[in-house]
N, CA, C and O of each residue as an XYZ file, in Angstrom:
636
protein
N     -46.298     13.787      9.025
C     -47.645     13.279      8.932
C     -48.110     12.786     10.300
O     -47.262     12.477     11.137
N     -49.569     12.685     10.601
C     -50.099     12.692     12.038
C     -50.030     10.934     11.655
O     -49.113     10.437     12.308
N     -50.549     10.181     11.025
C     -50.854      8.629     11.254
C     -49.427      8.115     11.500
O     -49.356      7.073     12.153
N     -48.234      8.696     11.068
C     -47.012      8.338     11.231
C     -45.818      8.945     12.419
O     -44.592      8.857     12.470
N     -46.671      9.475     13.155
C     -46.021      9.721     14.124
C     -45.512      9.728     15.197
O     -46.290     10.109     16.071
N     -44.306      9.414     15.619
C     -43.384      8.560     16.480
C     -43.983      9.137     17.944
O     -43.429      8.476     18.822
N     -44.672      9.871     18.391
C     -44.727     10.882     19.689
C     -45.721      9.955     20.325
O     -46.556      9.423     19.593
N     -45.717      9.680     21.761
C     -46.627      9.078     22.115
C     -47.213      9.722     23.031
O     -47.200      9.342     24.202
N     -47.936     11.011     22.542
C     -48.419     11.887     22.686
C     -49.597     11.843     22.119
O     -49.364     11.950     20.915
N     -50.892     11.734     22.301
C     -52.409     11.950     22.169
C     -52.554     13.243     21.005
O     -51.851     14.250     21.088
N     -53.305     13.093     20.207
C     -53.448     14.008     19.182
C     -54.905     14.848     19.594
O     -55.951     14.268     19.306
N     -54.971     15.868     20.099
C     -56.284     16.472     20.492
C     -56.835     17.452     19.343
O     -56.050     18.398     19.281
N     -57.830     17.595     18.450
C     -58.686     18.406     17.991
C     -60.061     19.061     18.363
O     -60.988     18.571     19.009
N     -59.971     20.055     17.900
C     -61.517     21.024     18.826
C     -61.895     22.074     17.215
O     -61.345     22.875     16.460
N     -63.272     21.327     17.432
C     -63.447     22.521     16.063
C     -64.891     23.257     17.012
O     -65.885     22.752     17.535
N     -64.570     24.139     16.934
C     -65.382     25.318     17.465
C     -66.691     25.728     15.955
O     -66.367     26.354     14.946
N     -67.941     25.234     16.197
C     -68.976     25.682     15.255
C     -69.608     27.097     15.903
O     -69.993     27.493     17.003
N     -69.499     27.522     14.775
C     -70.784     29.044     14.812
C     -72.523     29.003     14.395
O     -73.031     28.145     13.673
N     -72.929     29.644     14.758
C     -74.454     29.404     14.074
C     -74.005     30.452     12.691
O     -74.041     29.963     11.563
N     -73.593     31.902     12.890
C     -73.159     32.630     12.524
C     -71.761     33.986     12.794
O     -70.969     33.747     13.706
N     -71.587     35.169     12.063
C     -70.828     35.819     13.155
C     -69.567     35.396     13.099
O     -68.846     36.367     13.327
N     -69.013     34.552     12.933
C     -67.334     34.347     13.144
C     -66.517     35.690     11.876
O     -66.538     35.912     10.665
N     -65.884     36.268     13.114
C     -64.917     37.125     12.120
C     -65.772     38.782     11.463
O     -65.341     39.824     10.969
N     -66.565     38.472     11.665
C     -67.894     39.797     11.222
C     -67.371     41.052     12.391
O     -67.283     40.800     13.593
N     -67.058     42.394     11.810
C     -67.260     43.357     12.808
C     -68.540     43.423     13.099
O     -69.411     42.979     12.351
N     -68.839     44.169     14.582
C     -70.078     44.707     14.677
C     -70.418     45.012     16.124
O     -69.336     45.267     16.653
N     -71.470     45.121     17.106
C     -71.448     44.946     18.070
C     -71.983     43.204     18.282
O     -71.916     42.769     19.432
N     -72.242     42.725     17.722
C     -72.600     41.004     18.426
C     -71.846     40.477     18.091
O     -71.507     40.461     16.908
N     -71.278     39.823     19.034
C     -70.382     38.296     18.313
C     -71.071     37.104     18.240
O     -72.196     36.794     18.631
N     -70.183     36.476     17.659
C     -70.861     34.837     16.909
C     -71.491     34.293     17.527
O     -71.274     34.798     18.629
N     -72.329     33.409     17.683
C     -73.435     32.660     18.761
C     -72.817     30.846     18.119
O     -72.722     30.320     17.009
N     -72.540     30.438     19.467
C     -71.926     29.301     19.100
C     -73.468     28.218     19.209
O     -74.537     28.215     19.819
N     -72.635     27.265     18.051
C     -73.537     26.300     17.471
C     -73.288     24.880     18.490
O     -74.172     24.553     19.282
N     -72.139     24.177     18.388
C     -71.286     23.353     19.107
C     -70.111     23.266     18.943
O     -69.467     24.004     18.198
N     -69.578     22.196     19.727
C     -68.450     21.960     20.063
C     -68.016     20.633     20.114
O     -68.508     19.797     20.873
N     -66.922     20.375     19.166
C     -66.616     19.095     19.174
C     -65.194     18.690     19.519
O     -64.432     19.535     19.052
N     -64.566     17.766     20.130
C     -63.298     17.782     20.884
C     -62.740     16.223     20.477
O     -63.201     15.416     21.284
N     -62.086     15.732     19.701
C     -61.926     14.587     19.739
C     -59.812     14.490     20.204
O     -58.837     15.206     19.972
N     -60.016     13.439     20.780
C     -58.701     12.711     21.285
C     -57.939     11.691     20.353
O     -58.187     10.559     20.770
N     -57.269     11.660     19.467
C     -56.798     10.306     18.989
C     -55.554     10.012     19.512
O     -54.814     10.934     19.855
N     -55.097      8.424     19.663
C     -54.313      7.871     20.030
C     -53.684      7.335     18.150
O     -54.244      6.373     17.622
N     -52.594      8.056     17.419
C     -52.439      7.584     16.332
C     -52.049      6.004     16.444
O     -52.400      5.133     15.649
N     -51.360      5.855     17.438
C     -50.788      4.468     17.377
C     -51.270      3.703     17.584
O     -50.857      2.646     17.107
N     -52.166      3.693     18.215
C     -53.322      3.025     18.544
C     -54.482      2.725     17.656
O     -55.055      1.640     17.558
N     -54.759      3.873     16.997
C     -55.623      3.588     15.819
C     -57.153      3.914     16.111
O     -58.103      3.625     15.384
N     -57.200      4.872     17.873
C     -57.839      4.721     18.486
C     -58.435      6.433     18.365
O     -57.778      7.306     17.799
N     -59.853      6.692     19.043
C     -60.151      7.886     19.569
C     -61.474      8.087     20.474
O     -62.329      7.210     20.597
N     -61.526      9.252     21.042
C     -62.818      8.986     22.109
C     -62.817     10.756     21.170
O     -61.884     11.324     20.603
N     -64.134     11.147     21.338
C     -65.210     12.049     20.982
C     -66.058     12.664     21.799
O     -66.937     11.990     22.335
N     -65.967     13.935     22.030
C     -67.221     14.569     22.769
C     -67.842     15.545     22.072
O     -67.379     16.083     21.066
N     -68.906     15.792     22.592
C     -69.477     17.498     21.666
C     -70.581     17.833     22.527
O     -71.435     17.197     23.145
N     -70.305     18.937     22.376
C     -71.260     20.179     23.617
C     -72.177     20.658     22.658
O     -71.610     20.524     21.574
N     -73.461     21.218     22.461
C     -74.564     21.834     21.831
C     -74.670     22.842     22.361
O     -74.592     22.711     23.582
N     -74.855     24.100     21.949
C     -75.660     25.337     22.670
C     -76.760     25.668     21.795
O     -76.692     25.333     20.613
N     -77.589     26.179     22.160
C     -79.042     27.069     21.864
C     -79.146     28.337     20.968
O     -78.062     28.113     20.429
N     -79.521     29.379     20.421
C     -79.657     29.737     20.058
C     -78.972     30.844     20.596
O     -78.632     31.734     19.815
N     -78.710     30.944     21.802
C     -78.462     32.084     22.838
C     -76.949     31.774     23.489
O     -76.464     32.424     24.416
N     -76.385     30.789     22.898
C     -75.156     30.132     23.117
C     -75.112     29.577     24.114
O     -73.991     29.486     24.614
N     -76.329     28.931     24.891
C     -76.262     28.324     26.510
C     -76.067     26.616     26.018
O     -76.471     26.001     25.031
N     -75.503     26.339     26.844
C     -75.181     24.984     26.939
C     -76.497     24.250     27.032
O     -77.388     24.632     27.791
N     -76.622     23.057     26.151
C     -77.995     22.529     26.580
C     -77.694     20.791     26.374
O     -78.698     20.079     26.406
N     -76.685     20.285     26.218
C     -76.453     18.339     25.571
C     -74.652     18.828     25.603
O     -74.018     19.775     25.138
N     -74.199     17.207     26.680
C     -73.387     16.637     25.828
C     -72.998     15.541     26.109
O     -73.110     15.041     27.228
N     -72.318     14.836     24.817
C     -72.330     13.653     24.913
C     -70.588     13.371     24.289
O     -69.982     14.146     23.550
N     -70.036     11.981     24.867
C     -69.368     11.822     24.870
C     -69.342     10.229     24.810
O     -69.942      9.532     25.629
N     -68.367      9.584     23.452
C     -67.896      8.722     22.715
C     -66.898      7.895     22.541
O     -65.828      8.426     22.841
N     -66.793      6.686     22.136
C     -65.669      5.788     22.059
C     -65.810      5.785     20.333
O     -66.964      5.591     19.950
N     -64.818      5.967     19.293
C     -65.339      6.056     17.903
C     -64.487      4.748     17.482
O     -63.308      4.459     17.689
N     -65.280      4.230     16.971
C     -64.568      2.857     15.626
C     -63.192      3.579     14.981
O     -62.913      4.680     14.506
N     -62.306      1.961     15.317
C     -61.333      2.456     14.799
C     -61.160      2.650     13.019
O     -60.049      2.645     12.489
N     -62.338      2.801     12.307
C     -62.259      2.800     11.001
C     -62.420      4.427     11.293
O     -61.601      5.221     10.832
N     -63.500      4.834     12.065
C     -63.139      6.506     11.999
C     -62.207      6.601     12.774
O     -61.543      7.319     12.025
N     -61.564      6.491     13.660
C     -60.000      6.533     14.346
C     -59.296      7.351     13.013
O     -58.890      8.509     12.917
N     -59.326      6.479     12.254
C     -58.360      6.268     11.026
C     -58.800      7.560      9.806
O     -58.098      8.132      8.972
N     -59.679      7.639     10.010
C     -60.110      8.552      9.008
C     -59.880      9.638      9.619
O     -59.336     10.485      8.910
N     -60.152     10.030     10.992
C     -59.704     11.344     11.561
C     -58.585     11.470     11.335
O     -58.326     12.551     10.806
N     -57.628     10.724     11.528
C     -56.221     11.087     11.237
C     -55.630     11.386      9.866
O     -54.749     12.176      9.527
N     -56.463     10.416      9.092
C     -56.586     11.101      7.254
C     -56.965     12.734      6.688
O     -56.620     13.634      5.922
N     -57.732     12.407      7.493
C     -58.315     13.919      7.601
C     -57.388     15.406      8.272
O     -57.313     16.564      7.861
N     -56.948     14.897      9.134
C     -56.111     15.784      9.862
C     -54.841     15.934      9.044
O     -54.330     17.048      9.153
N     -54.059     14.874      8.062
C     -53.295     14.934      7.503
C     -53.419     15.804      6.347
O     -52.436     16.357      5.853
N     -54.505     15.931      5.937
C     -54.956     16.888      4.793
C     -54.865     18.409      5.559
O     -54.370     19.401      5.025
N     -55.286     18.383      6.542
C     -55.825     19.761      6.907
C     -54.612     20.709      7.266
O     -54.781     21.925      7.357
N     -53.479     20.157      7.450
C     -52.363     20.964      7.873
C     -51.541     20.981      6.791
O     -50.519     21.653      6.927
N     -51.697     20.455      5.810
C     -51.611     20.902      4.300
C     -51.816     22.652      4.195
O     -51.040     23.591      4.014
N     -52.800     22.563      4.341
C     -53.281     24.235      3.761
C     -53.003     25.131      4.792
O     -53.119     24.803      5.973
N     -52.648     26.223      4.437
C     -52.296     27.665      4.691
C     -52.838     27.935      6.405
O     -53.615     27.351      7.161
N     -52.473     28.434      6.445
C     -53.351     29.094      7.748
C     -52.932     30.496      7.788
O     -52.214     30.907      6.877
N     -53.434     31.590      9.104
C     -53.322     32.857      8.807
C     -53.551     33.147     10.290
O     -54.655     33.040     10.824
N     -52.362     33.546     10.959
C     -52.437     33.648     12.660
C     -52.700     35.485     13.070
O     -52.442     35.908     14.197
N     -53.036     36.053     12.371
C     -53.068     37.752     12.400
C     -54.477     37.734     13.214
O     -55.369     36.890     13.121
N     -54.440     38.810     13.980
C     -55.667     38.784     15.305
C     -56.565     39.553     14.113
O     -56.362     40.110     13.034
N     -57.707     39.219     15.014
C     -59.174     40.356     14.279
C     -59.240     39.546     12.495
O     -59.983     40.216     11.778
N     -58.591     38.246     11.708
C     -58.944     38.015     10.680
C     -60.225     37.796     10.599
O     -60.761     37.311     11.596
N     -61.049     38.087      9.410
C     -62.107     37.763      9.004
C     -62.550     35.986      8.929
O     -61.602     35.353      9.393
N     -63.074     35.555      8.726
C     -63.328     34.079      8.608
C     -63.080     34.168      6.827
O     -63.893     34.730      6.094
N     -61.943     33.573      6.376
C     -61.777     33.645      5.130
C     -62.114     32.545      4.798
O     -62.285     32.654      3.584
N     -62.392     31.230      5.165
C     -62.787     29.722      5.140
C     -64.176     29.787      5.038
O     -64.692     28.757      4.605
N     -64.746     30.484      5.248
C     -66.102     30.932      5.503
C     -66.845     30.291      6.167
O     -67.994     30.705      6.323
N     -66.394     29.001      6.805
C     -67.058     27.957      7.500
C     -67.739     28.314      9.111
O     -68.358     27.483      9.776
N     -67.521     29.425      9.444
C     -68.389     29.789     10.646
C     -67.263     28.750     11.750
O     -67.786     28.332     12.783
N     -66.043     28.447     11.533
C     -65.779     26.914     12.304
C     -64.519     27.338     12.795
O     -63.877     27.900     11.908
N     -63.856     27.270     14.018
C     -62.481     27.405     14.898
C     -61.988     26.031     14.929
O     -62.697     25.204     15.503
N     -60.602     25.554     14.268
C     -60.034     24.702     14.356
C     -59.041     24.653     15.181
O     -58.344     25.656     15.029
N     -58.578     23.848     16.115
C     -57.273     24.026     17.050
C     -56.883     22.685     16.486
O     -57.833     22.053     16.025
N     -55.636     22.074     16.413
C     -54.947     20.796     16.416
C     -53.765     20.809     17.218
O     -52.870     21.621     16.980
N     -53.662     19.735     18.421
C     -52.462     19.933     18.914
C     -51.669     18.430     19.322
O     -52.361     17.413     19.375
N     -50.467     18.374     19.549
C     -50.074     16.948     20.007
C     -49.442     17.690     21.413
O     -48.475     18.451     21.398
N     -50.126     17.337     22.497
C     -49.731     17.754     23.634
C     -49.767     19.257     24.153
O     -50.783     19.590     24.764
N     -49.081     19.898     24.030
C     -49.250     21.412     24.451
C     -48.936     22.358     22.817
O     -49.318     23.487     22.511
N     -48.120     21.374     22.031
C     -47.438     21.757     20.601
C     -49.000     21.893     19.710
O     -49.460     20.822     19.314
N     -49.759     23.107     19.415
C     -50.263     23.527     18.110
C     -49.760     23.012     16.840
O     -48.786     23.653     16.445
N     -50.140     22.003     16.036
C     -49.571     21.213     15.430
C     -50.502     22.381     13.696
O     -49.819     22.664     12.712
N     -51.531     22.663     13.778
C     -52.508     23.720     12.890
C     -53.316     24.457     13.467
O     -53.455     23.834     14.520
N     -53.897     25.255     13.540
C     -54.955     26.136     13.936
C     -55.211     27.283     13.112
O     -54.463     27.909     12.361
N     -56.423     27.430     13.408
C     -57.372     28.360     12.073
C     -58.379     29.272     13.361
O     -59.423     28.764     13.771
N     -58.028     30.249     13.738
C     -58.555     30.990     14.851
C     -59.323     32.396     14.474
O     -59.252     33.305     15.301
N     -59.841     32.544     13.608
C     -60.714     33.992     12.898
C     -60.760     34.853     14.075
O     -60.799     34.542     15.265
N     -60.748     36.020     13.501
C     -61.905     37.201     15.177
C     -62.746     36.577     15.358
O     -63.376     35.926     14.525
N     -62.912     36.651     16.450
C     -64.938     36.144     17.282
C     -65.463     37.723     16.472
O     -66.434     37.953     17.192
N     -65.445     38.331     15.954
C     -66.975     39.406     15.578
C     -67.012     40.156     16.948
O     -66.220     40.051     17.885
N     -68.159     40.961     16.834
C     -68.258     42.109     17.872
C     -67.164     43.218     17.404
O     -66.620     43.407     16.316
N     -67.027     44.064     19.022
C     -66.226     45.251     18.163
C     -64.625     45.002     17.889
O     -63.889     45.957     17.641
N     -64.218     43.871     17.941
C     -62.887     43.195     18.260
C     -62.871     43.587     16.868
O     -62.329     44.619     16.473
N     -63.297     42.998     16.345
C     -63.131     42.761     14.863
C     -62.428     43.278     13.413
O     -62.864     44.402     13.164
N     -61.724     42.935     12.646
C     -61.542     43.616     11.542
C     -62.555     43.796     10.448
O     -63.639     43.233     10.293
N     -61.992     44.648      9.776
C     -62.909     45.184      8.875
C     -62.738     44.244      7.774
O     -61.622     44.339      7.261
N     -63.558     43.297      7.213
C     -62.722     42.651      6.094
C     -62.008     42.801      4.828
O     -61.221     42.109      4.181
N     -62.738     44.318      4.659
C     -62.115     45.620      3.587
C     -60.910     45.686      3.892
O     -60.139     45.255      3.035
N     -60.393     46.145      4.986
C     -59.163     46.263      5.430
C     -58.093     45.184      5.618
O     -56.920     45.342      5.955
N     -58.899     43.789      5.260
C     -57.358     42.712      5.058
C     -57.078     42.267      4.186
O     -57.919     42.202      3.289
N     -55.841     41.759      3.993
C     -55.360     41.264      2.473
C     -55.257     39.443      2.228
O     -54.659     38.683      1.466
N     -55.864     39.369      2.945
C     -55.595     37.854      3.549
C     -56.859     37.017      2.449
O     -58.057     37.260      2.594
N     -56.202     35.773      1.097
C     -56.596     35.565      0.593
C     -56.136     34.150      0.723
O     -54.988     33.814      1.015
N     -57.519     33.057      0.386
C     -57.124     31.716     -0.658
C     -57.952     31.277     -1.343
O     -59.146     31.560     -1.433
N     -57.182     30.371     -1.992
C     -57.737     29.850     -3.461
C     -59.158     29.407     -3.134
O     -59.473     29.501     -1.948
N     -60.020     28.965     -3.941
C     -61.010     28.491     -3.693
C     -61.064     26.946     -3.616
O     -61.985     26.300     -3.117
N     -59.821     26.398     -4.243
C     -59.204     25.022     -3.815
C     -59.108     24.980     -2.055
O     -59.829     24.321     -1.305
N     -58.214     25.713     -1.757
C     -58.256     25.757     -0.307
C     -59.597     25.816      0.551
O     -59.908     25.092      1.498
N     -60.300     26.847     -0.015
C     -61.592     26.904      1.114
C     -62.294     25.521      0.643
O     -62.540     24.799      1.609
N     -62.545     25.163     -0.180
C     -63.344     23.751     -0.613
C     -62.320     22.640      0.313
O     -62.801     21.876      1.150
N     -61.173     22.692      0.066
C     -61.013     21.668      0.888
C     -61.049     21.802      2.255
O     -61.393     20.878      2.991
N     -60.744     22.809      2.617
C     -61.352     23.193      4.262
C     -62.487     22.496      4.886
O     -62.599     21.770      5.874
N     -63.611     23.131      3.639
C     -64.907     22.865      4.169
C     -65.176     21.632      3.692
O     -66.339     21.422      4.034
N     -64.732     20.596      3.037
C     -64.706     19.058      3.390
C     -63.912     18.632      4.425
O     -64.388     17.778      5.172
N     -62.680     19.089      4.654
C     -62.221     18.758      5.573
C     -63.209     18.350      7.436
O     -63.352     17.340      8.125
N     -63.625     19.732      7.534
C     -64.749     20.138      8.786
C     -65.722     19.528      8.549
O     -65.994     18.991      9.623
N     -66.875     19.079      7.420
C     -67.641     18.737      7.330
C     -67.293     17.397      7.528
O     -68.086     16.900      8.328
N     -66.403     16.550      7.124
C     -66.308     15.566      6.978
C     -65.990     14.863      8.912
O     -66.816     14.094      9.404
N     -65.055     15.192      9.503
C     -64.600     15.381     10.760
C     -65.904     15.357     11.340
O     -66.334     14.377     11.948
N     -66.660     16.611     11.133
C     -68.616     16.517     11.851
C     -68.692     15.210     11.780
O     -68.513     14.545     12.800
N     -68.973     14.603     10.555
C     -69.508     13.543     10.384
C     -69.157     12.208     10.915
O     -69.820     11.294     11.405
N     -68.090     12.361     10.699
C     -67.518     11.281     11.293
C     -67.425     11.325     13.017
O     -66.911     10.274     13.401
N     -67.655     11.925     13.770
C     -67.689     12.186     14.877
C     -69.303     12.093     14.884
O     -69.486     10.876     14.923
N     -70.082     12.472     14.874
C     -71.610     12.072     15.023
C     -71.966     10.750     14.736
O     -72.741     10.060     15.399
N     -71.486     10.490     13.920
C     -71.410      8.861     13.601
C     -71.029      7.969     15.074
O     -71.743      7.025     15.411
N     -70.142      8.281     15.676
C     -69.804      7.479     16.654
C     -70.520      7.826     18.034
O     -70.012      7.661     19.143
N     -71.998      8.420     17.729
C     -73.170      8.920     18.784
C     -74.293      8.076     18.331
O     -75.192      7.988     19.167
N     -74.468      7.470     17.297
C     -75.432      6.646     16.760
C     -75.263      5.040     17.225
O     -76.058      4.192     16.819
């Protein structure tokens, strides 16, 4: 478990948002939405927050960067404890089976602790006909609380 862990090693997460496009063959790939990067210190109880915005056209346009309450400290790490629960699927060119448009990395130091990495779309891409790569609908629901929730709590500490 991440809140219980002896490493005094910084817990880094990056969830990569799409507008659309994640995992889609085609010639366009995904047009990124933002970018959010948070740092926790588990032992600490602590975390700092950034997030990048792009445009419609994926150009960089805001970012801002955060000190978050250690009540969300705490919840990120709740959160993160859930999320490496579920399945993941490391095969190149996967479709976005989460359907969340969203790239998750989790790492403690250089160690990938979860990650959820779909094709970017364009001609990279798989066909989604062509994969066998399935989960429950328990799983994608909790996914997409998982991410949604993480958003939130990270915007919160911009207010």
């Amino acid at each position: 478990m991440i809140n219980n862990a002896s490493s005094a090693q910084d817990l880094n997460i990056t969830l990569v948002k799409y507008r659309s496009g994640l995992g889609v063959p085609g010639i366009m790939g995904p047009k990124l939405s933002d970018i959010i990067e948070i740092t926790a210190a588990p032992e600490a109880k602590s975390a700092k927050v950034a997030k990048t915005e792009f445009d419609e056209n994926s150009v960089e346009t805001a970012k801002q960067e955060a000190q978050m309450s250690a009540e969300n400290a705490t919840s990120v790490l709740a959160l993160i404890d859930n999320l490496i629960l579920l399945p993941t699927q490391d095969a190149p060119g996967i479709p976005d089976v989460f359907g969340k448009n969203t790239v998750v990395l989790v790492r403690r130091g250089a160690q990938v602790v979860w990650a959820y990495n779909p094709g970017s779309g364009g001609c990279g891409a798989a066909d989604p006909e062509e994969m066998a790569v399935s989960l429950s609908d328990d799983h994608k629901a909790k996914f997409g609380s998982i991410v949604d929730s993480l958003s939130q709590v990270s915007n919160a500490s911009f207010q």
